[in-house]
C-alpha positions in Angstrom: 147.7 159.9 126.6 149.9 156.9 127.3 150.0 155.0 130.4 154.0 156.2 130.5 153.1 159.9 130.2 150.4 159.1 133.0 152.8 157.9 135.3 154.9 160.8 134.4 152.1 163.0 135.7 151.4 161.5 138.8 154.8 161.1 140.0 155.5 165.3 139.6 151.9 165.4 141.9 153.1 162.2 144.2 156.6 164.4 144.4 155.1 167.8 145.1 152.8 165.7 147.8 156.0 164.1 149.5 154.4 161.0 148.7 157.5 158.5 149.4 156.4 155.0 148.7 154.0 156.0 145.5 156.9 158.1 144.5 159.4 155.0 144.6 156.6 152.5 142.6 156.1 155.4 140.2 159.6 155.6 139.4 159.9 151.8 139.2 157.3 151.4 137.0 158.3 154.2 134.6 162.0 152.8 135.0 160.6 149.2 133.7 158.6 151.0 130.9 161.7 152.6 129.7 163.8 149.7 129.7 161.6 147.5 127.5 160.7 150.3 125.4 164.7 150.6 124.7 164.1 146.2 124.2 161.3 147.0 121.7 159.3 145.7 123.4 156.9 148.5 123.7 153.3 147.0 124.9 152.9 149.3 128.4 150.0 146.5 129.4 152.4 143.7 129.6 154.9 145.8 131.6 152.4 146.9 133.8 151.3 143.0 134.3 154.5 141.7 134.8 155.5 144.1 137.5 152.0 143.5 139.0 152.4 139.8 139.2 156.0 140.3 140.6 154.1 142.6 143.5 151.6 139.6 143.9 154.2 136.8 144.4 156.7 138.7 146.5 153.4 139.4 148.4 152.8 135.8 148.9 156.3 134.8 149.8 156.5 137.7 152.6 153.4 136.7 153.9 154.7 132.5 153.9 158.3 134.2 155.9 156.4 135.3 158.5 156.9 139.6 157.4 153.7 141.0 157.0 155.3 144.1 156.8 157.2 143.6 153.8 153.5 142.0 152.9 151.4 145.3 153.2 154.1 147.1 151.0 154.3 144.6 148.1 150.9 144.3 148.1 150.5 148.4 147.9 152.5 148.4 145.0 150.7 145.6 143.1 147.6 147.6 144.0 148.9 151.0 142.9 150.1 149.0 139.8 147.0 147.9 139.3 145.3 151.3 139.0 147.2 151.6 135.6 145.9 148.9 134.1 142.5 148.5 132.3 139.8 147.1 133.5 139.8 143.3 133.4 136.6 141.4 131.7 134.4 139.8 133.8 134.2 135.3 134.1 131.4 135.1 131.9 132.4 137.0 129.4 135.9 135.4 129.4 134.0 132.1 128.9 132.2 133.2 125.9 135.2 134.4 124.8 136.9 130.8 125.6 134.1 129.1 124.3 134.0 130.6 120.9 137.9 130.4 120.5 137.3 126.5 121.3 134.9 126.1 118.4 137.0 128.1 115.9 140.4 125.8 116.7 137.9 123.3 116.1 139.6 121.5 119.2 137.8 118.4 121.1 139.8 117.5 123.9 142.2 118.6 126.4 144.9 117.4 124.3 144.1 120.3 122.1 145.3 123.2 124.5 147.9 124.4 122.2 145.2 124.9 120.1 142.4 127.2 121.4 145.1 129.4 124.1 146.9 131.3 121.2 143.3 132.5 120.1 141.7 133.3 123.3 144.8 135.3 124.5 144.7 137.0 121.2 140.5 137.7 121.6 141.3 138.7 125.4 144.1 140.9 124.5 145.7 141.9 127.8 142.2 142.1 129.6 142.1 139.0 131.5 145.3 137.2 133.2 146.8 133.9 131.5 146.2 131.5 133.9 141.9 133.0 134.5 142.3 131.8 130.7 144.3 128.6 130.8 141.6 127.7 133.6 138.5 128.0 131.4 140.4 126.7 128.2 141.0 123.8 130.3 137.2 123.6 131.8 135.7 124.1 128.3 138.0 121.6 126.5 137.1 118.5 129.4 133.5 119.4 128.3 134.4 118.9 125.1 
């Protein structure tokens, strides 16, 4: 089953519930879904990230205007959101992750960035967020 036909699912329960504000995000999400699918750009994980992260920095800026109201509701979204995605991989397995992808660019400094991130995203795929990675790219490489 795919996360769209997931969502599908819950919003006719969410619906049949009265659930308002999970109904609304549900609909959003599936609406976001659709559009890139009809972009080709198909990866449901990536949708689902973006629109997360979107929940996440509205959050923030609600929270820095003084509406912590507007706040809670963002930040219910980016958690319901969240609930579609899968599970993210834990720091220590990222850095072995990192670590190998450092050796196999053969990269030896920060300078070499450019390097080692297009193979740890690609070993990662989708489970961690860019800038955990860019962070322990960055930590590994001043080791280096």
């Amino acid at each position: 089953m795919t996360i769209a036909e997931t969502l599908r699912t819950d919003l006719a329960t969410a619906m049949k519930a009265r659930e308002r504000e999970r109904v609304g995000t549900l609909r959003m999400v599936l609406s976001e879904l659709q559009k890139a699918a009809k972009e080709g750009r198909a990866d449901e994980v990536a949708v689902l990230r973006r629109e997360r992260k979107r929940r996440v920095e509205a959050e923030r800026a609600y929270r820095d205007a003084d509406r912590p109201e507007l706040a809670e509701a963002e930040l219910a979204e980016a958690k319901l959101i969240a609930g579609y995605l899968p599970a993210e991989i834990d720091d220590d397995e990222l850095r072995q992750i990192v670590d190998r992808a450092v050796d196999e660019s053969g990269a030896t400094g920060p300078g070499d960035i450019g390097r080692v991130m297009p193979l740890a995203i690609a070993a990662v795929d989708g489970r961690a967020d860019g800038r955990r990675i860019s962070t322990l790219v960055r930590e590994a490489l001043a080791r280096s």
